[in-house]
C-alpha positions as a Markdown table, in Angstrom:
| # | Residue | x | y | z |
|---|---|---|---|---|
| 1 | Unk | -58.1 | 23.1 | -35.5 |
| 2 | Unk | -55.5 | 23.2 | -32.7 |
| 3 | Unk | -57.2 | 22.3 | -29.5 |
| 4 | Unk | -56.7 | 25.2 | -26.5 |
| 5 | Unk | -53.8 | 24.5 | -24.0 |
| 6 | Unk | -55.7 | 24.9 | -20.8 |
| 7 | Unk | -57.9 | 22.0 | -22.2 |
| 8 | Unk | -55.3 | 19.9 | -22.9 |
| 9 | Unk | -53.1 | 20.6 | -20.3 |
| 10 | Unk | -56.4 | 19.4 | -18.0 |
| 11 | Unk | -57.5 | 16.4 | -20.0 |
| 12 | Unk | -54.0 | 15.2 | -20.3 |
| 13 | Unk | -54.0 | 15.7 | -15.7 |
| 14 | Unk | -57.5 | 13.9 | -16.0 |
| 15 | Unk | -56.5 | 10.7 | -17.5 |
| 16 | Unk | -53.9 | 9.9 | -15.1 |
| 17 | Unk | -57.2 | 9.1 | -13.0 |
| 18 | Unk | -58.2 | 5.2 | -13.3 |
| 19 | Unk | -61.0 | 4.0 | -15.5 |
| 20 | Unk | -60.7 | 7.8 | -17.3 |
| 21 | Unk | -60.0 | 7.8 | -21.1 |
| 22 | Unk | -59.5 | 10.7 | -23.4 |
| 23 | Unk | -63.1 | 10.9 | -24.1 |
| 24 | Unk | -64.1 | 10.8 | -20.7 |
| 25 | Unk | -61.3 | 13.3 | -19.8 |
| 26 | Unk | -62.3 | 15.5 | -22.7 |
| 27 | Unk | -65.8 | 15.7 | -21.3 |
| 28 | Unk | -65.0 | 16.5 | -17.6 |
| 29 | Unk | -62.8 | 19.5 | -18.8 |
| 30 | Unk | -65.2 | 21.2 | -20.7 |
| 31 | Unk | -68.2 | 20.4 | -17.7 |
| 32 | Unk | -65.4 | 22.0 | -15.3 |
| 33 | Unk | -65.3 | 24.9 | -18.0 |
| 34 | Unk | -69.0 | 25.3 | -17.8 |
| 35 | Unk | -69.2 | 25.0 | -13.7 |
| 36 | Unk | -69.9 | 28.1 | -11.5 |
| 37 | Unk | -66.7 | 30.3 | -10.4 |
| 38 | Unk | -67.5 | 29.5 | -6.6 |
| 39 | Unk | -68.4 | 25.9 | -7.3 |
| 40 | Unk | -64.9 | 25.6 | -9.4 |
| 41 | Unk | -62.8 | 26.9 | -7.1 |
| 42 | Unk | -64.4 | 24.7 | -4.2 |
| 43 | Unk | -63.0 | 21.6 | -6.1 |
| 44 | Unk | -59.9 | 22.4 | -6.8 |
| 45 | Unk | -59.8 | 23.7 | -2.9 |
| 46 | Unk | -60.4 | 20.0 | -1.8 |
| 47 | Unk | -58.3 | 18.4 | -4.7 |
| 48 | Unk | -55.4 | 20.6 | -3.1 |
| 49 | Unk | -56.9 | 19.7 | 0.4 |
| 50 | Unk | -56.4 | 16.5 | -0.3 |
| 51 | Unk | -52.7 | 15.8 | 0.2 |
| 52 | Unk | -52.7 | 18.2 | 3.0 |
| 53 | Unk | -55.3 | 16.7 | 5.0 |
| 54 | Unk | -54.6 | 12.9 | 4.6 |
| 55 | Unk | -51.8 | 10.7 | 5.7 |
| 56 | Unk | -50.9 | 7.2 | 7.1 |
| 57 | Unk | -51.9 | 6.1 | 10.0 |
| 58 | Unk | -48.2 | 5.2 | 12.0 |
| 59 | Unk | -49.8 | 2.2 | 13.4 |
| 60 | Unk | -50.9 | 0.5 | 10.9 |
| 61 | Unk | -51.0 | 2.6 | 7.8 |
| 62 | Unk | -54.8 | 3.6 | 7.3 |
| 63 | Unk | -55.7 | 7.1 | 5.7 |
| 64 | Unk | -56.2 | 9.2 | 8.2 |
| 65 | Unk | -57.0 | 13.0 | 9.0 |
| 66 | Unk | -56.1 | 12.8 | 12.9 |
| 67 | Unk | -52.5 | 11.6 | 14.6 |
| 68 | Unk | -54.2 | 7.9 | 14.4 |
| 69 | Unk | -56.8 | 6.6 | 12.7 |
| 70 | Unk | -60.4 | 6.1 | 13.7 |
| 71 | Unk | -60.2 | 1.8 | 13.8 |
| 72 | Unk | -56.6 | 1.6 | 15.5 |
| 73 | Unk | -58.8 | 4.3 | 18.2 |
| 74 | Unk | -61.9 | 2.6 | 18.7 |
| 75 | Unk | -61.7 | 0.6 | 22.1 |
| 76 | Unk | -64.6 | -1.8 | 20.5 |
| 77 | Unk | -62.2 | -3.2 | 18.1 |
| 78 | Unk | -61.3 | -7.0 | 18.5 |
| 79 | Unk | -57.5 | -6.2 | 19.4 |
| 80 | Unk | -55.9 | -9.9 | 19.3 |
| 81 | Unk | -56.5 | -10.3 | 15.6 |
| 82 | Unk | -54.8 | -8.4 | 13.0 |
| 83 | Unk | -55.7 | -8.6 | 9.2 |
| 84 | Unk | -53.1 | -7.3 | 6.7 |
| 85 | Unk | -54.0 | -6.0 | 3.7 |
| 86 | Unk | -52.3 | -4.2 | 0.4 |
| 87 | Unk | -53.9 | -0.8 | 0.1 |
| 88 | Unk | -56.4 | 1.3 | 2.2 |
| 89 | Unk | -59.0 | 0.4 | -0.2 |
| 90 | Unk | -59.0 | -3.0 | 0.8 |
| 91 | Unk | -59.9 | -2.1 | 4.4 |
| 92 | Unk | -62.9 | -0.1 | 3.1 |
| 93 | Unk | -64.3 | -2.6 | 1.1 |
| 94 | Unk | -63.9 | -5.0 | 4.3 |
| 95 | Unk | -65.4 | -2.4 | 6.7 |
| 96 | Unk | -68.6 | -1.6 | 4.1 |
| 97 | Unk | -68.4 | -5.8 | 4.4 |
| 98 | Unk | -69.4 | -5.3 | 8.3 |
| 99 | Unk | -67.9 | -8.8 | 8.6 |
| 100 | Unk | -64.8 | -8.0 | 10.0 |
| 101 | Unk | -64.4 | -5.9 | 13.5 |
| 102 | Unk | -60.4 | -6.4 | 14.3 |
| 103 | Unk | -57.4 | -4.3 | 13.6 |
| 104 | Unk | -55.6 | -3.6 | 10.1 |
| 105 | Unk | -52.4 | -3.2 | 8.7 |
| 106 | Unk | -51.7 | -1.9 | 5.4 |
| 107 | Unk | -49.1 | -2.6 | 3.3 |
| 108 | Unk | -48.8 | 0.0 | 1.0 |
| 109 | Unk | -48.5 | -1.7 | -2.2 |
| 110 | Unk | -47.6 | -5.9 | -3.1 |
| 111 | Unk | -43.7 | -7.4 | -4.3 |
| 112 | Unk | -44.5 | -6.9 | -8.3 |
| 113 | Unk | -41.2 | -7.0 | -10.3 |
| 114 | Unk | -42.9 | -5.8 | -13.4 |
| 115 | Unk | -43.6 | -2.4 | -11.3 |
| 116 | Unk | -40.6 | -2.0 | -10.1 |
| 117 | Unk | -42.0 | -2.8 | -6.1 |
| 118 | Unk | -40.0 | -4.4 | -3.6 |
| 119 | Unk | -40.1 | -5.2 | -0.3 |
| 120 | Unk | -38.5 | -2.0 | 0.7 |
| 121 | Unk | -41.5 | -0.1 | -0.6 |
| 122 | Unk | -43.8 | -1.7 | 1.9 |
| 123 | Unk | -45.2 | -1.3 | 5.4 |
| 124 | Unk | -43.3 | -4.4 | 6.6 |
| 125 | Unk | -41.1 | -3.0 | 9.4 |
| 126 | Unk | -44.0 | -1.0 | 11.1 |
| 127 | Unk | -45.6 | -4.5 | 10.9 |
| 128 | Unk | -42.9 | -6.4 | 12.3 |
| 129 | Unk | -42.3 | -3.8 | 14.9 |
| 130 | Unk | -45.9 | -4.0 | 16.0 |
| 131 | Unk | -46.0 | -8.1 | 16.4 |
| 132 | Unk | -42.8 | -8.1 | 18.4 |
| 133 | Unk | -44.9 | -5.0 | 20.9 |
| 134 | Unk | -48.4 | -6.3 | 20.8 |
| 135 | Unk | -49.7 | -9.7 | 21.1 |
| 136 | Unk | -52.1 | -11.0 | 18.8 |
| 137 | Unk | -53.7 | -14.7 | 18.4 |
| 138 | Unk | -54.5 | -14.6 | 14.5 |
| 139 | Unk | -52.5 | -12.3 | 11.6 |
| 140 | Unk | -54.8 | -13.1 | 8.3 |
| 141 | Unk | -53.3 | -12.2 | 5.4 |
| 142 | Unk | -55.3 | -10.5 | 3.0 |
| 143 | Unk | -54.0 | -9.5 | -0.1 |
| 144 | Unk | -55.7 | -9.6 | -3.3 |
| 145 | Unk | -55.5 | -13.1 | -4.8 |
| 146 | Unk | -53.1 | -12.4 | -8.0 |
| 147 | Unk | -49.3 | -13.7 | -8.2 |
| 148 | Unk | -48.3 | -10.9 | -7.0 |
| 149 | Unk | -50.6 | -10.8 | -3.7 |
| 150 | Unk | -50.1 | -14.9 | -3.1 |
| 151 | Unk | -46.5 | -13.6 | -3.7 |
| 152 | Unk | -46.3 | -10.9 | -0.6 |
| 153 | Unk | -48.5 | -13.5 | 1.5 |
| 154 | Unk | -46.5 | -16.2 | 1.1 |
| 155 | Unk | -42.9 | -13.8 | 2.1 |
| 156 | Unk | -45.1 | -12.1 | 5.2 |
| 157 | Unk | -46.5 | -15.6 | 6.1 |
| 158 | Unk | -42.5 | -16.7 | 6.1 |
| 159 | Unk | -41.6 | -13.6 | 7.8 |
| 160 | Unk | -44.4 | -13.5 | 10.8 |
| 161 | Unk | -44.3 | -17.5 | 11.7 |
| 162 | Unk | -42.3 | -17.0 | 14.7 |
| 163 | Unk | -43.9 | -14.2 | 15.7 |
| 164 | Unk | -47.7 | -15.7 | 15.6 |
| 165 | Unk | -49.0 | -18.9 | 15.9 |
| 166 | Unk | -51.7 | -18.5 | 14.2 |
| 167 | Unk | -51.3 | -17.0 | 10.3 |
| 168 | Unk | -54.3 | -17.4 | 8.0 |
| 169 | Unk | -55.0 | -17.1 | 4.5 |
| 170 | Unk | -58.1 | -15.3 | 3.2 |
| 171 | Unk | -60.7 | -18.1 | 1.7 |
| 172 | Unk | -60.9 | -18.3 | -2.2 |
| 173 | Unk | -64.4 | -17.7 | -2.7 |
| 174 | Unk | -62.3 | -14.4 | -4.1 |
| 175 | Unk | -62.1 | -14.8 | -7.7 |
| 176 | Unk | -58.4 | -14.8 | -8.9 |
| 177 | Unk | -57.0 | -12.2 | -10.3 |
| 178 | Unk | -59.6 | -9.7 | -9.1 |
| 179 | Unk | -59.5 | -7.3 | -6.6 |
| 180 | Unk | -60.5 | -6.8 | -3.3 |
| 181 | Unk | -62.0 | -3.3 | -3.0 |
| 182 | Unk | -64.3 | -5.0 | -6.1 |
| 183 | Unk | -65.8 | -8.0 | -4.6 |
| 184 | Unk | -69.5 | -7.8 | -3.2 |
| 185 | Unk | -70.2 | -7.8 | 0.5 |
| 186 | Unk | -71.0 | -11.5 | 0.8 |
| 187 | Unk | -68.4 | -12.6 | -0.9 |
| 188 | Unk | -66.6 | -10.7 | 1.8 |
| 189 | Unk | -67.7 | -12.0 | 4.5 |
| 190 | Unk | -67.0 | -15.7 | 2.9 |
| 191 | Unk | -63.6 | -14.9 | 2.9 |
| 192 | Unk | -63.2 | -14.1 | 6.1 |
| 193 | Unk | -65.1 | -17.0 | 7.5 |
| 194 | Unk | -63.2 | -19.7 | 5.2 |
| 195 | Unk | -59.9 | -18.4 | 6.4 |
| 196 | Unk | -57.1 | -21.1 | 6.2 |
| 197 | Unk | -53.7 | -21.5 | 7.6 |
| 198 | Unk | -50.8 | -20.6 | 5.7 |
């Protein structure tokens, strides 16, 4: 039996999500088919919402629904230490932590050749632009500890050295290969506190 097109069409849309197979996909159509008009048309309201709603931070390249976000805004922010790290996810899973209370900058993405991304696709300039304006004692580099993040923190730490004094590597109490927006809370705050120069 051919499967209907409007299924497909939405199953094939839901996989492109992470951790979603076809089974998985399969089921969250036909719940959506079974959902409530109102309650159906809310969600795909704030899926198209979405996009609309959210973009970069210019300063430092945190999700954002106002002209800057809420941590580059908050006057109780440490403002002489800067931690940079690959995706916005990363400084979620770092302010959930509570163990960190400076400012962020987000790259964007890491240098991964296999993807295709170079250092043109990151939030380097932005960040280069803001050390040269603003004056901070520490830049830790946080990027997930894979090749591809010792990679970008190895180029940043090469490309910020005369800019800061002091550059610092997160701890590895982070397992390698793992990801950031992953690790527990204590683990976390480890990190942070085992910090080493680069």
């Amino acid at each position: 039996m051919e499967k209907l097109k409007a299924l497909v069409r939405l199953e094939e849309s839901l996989v492109k999500l992470p951790s979603v197979g076809k089974r998985s996909a399969e089921r969250m159509a036909y719940a959506m088919l079974n959902m409530e008009d109102d309650d159906l048309k809310e969600f795909s309201e704030a899926i198209i919402n979405l996009k609309k709603s959210i973009h970069t931070c210019p300063i430092c390249g945190f999700l954002t629904e106002t002209d800057t976000c809420a941590i580059c805004d908050d006057p109780e922010r440490i403002s002489n230490i800067l931690m940079v790290v690959s995706y916005p996810k990363d400084v979620i899973a770092f302010e959930n932590a509570e163990s960190y209370r400076g400012l962020y900058h987000v790259l964007n993405g890491v240098i991964s050749l296999s993807k295709g991304s170079t250092l043109d696709d990151l939030n380097i300039d932005t960040l280069i632009k803001r050390l040269e304006k603003q004056q901070f004692d520490e830049v830790i580099i946080a990027t997930n500890p894979t090749i591809e993040g010792e990679t970008t923190a190895l180029y940043i730490a090469k490309l910020i050295a005369d800019k800061v004094d002091n550059v610092t590597r997160l701890a590895y109490g982070l397992q390698m290969g793992g990801n950031l927006d992953y690790t527990d809370a204590l683990t976390l705050s480890k990190a942070v506190e085992g910090r080493r120069k680069l």
